[in-house]
N, C-alpha and C positions, 0 to 999 in steps of 0.2 A: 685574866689579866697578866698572867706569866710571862706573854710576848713582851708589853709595853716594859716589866722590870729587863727583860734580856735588853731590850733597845735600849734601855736607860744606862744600864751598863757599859754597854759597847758603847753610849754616844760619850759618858761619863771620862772612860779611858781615851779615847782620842781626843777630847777635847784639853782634855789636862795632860796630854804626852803632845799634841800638835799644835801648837801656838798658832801656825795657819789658820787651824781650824773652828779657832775662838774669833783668829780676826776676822771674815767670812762669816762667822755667825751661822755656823753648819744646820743643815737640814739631814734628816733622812733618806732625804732621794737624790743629796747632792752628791756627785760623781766624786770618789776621793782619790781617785787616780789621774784624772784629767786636769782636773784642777790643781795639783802638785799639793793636796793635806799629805798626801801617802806617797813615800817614794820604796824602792825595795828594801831599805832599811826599815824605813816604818812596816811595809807589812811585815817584815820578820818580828817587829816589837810585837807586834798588832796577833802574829800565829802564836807566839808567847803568852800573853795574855789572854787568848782565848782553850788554849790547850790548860795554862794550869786554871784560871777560873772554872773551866765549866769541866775538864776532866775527861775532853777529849782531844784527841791525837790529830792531826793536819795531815796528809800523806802528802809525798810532793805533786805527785798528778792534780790535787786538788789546787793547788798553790796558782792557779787562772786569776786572770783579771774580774772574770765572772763572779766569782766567787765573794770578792771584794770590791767589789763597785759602787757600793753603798753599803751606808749603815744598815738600809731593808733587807737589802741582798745576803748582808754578812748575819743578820738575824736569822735567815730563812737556811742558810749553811748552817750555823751551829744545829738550829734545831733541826735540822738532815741528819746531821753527826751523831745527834743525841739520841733519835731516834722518837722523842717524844717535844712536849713543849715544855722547855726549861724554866 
């Protein structure tokens, strides 16, 4: 159940740093780019919190829309990053 605590995390931190995204009533497979929760200041918030949480590094190559297109998406990068499930 490791996945479900990382998702919980990641939805925990956007939710309470994007006001958008409480009002929306965010999903996991909801788009956070598209839908303006995340603009390029937020993912910078958003690379911030996930480098010192989980204790990995962002390269900027990685720094794609792909990458953060959803909560799912941004789940499946970390634990790419990590190498294991966090």
């Amino acid at each position: 159940m490791a996945g479900n605590h990382l998702h919980t995390q990641v939805r925990q931190f956007i939710l309470e740093k994007f006001p958008l995204a409480r009002k929306q009533q965010l999903k996991d497979s909801d788009a956070l780019l598209e839908s303006g929760i995340l603009d390029s200041l937020g993912v910078l918030d958003l690379v911030a919190f996930i480098e010192k949480e989980f204790c990995i590094s962002v390269a900027d190559e990685e720094l794609v829309p792909e990458n953060f297109q959803t909560i799912d998406r941004l789940v499946a990068f970390i634990q790419g990053k990590a190498g294991r499930t966090v």
